[in-house]
C-alpha positions in Angstrom: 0.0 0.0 0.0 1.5 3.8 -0.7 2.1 5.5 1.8 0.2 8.6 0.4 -3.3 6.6 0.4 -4.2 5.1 4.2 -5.1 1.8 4.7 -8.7 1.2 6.3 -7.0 0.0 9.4 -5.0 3.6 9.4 -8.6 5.3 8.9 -10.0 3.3 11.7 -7.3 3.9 14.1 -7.3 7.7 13.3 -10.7 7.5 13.6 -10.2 5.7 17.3 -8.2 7.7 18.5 -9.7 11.2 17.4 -12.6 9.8 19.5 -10.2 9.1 22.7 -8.6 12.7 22.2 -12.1 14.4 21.6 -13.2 12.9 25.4 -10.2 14.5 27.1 -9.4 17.5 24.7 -7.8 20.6 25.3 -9.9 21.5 28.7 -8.2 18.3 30.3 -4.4 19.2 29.1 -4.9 22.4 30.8 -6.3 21.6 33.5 -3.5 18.8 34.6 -0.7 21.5 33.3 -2.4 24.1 35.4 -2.7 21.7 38.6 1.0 20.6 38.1 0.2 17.0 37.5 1.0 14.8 34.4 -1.9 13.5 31.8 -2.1 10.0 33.9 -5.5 8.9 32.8 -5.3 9.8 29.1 -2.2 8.2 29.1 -3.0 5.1 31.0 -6.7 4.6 29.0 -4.6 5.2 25.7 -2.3 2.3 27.2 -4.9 0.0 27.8 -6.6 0.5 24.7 -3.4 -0.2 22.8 -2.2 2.9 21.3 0.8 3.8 23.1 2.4 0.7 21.7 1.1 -0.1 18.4 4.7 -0.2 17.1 5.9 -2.7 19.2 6.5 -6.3 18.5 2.9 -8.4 19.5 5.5 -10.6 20.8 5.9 -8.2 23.8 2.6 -6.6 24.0 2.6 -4.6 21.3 0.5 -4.1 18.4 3.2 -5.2 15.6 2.8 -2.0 13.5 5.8 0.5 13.2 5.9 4.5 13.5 3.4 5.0 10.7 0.9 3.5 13.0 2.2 5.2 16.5 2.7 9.1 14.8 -1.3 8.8 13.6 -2.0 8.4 17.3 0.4 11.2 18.1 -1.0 13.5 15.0 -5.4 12.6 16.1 -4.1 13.3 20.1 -2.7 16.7 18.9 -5.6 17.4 16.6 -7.9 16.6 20.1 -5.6 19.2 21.6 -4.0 16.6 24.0 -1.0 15.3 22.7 0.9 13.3 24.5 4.8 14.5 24.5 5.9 10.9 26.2 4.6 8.8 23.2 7.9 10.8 21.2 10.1 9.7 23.8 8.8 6.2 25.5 7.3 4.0 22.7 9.1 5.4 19.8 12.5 6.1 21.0 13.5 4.1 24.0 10.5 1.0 22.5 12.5 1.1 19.1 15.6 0.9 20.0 15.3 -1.7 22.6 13.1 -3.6 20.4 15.9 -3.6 17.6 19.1 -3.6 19.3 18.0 -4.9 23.2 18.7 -8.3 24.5 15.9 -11.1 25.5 16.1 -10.0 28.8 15.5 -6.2 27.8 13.0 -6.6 25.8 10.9 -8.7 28.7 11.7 -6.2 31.2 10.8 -3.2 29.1 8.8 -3.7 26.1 5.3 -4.9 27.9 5.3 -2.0 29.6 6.1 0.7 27.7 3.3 -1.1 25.0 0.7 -0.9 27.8 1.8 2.6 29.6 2.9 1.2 32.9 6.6 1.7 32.3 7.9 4.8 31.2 11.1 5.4 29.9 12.8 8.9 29.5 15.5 9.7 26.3 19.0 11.8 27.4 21.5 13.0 24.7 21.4 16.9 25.0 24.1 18.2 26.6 24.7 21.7 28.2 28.2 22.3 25.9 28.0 19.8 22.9 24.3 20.8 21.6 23.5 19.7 17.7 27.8 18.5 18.0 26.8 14.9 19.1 30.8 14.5 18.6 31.2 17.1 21.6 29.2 14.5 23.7 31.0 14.3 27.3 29.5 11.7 29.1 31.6 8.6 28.9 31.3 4.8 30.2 34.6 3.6 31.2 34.6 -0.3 31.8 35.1 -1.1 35.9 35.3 -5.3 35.9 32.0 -6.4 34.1 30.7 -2.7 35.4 30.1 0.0 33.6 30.8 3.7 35.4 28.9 6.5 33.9 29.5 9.8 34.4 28.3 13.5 32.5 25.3 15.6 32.4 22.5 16.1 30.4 20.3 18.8 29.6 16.4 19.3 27.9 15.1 15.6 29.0 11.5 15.3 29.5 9.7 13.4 31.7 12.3 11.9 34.1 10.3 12.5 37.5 7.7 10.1 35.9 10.1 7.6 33.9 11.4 4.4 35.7 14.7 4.7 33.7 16.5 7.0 31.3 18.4 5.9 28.3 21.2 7.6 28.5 23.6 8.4 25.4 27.2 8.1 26.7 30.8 7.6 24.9 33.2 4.9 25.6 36.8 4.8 24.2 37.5 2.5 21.0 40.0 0.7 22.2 41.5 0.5 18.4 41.2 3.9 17.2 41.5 6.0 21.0 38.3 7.5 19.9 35.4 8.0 21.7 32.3 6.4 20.0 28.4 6.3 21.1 26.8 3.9 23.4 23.6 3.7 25.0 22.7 3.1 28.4 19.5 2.4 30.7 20.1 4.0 33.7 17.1 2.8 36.9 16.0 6.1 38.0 17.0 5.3 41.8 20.7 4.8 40.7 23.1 5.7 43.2 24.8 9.0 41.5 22.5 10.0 39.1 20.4 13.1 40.5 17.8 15.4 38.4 17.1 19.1 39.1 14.0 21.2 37.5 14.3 23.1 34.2 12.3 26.0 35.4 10.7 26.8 31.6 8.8 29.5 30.5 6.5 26.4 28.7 3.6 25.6 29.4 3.5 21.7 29.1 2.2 18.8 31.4 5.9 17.4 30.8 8.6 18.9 32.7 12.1 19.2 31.4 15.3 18.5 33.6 19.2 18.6 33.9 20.6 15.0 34.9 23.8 14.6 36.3 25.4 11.2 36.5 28.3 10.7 39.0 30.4 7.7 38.6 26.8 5.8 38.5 28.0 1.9 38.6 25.9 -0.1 35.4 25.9 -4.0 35.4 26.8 -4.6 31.9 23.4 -5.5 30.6 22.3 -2.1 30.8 24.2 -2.0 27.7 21.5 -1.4 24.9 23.1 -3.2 21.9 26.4 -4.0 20.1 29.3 -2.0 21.6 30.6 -1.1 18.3 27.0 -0.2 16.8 26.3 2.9 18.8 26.0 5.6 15.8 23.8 2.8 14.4 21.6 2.5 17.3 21.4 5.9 18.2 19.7 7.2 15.1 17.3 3.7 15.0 16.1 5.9 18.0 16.4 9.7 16.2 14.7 8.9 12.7 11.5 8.1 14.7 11.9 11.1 17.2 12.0 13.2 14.2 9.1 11.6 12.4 6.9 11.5 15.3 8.1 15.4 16.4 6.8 15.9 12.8 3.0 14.6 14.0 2.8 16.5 17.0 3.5 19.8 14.9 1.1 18.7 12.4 -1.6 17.8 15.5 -1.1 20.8 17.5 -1.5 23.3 13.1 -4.9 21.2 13.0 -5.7 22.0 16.2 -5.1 25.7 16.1 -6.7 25.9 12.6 -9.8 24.0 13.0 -10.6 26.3 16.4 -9.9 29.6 13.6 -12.3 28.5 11.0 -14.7 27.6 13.4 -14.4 31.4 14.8 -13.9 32.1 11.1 -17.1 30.7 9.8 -19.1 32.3 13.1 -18.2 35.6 13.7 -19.6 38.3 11.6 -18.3 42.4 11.8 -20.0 43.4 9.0 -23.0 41.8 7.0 -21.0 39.0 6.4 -18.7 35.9 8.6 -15.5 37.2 8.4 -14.5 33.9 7.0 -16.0 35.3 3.9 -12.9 37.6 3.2 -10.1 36.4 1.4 -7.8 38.2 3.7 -8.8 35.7 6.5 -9.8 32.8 4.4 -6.6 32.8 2.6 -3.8 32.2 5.1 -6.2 29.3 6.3 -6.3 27.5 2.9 -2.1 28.0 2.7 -2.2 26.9 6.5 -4.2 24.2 5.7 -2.3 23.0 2.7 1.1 23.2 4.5 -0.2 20.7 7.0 -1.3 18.3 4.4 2.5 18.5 2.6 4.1 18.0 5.9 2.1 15.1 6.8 2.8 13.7 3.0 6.4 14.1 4.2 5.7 12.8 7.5 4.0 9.6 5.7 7.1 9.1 2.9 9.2 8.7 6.6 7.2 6.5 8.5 6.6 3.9 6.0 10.5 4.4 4.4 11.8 3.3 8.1 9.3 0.7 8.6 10.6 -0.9 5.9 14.0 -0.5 6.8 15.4 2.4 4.5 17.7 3.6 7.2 19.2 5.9 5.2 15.9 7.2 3.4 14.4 7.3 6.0 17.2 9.8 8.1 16.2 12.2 4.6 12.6 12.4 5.0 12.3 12.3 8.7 14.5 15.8 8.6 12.7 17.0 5.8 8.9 15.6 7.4 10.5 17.6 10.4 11.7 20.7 9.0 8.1 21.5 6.8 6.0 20.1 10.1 7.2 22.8 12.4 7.2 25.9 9.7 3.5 24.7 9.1 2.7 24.5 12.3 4.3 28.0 14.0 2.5 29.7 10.5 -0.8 27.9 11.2 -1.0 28.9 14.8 0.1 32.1 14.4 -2.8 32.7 11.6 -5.2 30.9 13.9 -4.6 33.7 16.9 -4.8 36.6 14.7 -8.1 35.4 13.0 -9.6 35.9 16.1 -7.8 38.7 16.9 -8.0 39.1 21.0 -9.9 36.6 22.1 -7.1 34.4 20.4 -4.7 36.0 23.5 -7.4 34.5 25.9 -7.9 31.6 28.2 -11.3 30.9 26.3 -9.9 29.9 23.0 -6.7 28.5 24.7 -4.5 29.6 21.5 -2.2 31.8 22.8 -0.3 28.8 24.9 0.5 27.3 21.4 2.4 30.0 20.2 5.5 29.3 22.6 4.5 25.2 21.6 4.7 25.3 18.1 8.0 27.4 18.2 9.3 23.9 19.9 9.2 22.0 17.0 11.1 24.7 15.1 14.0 24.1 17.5 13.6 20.3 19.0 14.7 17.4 18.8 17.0 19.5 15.9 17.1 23.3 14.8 16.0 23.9 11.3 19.7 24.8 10.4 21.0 21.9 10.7 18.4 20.0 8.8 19.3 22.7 6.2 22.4 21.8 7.0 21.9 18.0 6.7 20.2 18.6 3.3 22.8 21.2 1.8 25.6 17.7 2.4 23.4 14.7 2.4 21.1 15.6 -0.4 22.7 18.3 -2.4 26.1 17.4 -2.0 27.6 20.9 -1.0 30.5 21.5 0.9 30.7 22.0 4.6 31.3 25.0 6.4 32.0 23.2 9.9 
């Protein structure tokens, strides 16, 4: 089947879960953020219904699908107005990677939970001085017996006070070539040495963000994830899908924001006529409207490119699905606000909180420069500059 046209299964599950959202909706995300507390129900009900992981192996509890199935539950969340941040980070990062590269044991341990939303694992590779540079990465794994001893920080990771564990991206030394390459680690959130301190953001999200500092925190050596000598390998099995799935939430979060503007749109009348009527308004919310559609078109070429296996076609889309997701969505909620003009700055309409949102996904998990850049070397074949 082509990616472009959905399956009925893909209808029916957006369908599903559009319904799920719609029960919760915006009301209940901010709420929860306002009280301080995460989205538990939504994201237990979604768990028990099967959504959180319906691209993980059935043979752990998942649904056996891959990220084309798991970002149309991320996309119909955000198009509720709930998504669910965690569902980037648990199922598709951490649930991929350990499903592709984990041991037996790992995937036992890990997999039925984070299918079924009881376990919850957060994502660390951001540091405070190495930024897009993962070569600048300073956290490093030196070998102590079978141990392993960990030691770094990390900045921008979501969701530790809720996760069990944190897979951690740290650096060990090739013992052939002196260098240091990546290696992935999952670190028990009680670990002795490894401490988390409050981002205090000017966000509003349900998710909090922390800094993680790791201090000489002693690993058994299956909390290796993987092959040693696969780390680059492994890491991006676990970036492709952040990108592609950062790509729905943007496009969840535009739908939102334009459905609520030509609702307004279609309603309110100044003159003798709905001011949806003017091309000046209705405009921008066709262009909005179509940018969505090409991103998710992008979004779609990603998702079924890596669940087939195209790696490296998949690394190109995902940026690109990325990239045209979050200028779609910062343009589509920043037309949705000024259609309705002040009331889009109120609590009513509960636009205004998106504007700081859908800047996110102009900066995270990657800036837009450097998927330029990416596409400038990968694609085009230009020279570096760096």
């Amino acid at each position: 089947m082509s990616p472009v046209i959905e399956t009925e299964e893909h209808k029916a599950l957006r369908s599903a879960v559009s319904a799920l959202g719609n029960r919760y909706g915006r009301d209940y995300l901010t709420r929860t953020i306002a009280e301080g507390r995460h989205p538990t129900e939504l994201w237990s009900e979604a768990g028990k219904l099967g959504y959180l992981g319906v691209n993980l192996p059935e043979e752990y509890g998942g649904g056996g699908g891959g990220v084309t199935e798991l970002s149309i539950v991320l996309e119909e969340l955000g198009a509720a107005g709930c998504p669910l941040l965690m569902l980037v980070v648990s199922p598709a990062i951490c649930g991929t990677v350990i499903s592709r590269f984990g041991t037996e044991d790992q995937k036992r341990a890990w997999l039925p939970g984070i299918a079924d939303g009881t376990r919850l694992m957060a994502f660390g590779i951001t540091e405070p001085d190495a930024g897009s540079n993962s070569h600048r990465i300073t956290t490093t794994a030196r070998r102590d017996g079978t141990d392993w001893l960990l030691t770094g920080r990390k900045v921008f990771v979501s969701g530790v006070d809720q996760a069990d564990a944190t897979l951690i991206v740290g650096r060990t030394h090739d013992a052939r070539t002196g260098s240091l390459k990546p290696c992935l680690f999952i670190v028990p959130r009680d670990a002795e040495g490894f401490s988390r301190r409050p981002i205090d953001m000017e966000l509003s999200a349900a998710e909090k963000q922390f800094e993680l500092v790791l201090d000489d925190v002693r690993l058994p050596a299956e909390a290796l994830v993987g092959d040693e000598d696969a780390g680059l390998l492994q890491l991006f099995a676990g970036l492709n899908p952040e990108r592609i799935m950062t790509a729905a939430f943007a496009i969840g979060m535009g739908r939102h924001a334009l459905a609520k503007a030509v609702e307004y749109a279609r309603d309110r009348t100044v003159w003798k006529s709905p001011i949806g009527a003017h091309q000046a308004i209705a405009h921008p919310l066709a262009q909005a409207h179509i940018d969505l559609e090409l991103a998710r078109l992008m979004m779609q070429k990603a998702a079924h490119l890596y669940d087939t296996g195209d790696d490296t076609g998949a690394g190109e889309a995902a940026n690109m699905a990325k990239y045209a997701a979050g200028e779609a969505c910062v343009k589509a909620v920043d037309q949705a606000v000024h259609t309705l003009g002040g009331n889009g700055l109120t609590r009513e309409f509960g636009l205004a909180s998106l504007i700081t949102a859908a800047r996110v996904s102009r900066i995270a998990p990657v800036s837009r420069e450097m998927i330029l850049n990416y596409v400038s070397h990968q694609t085009l074949g230009l020279p570096k500059s760096y």
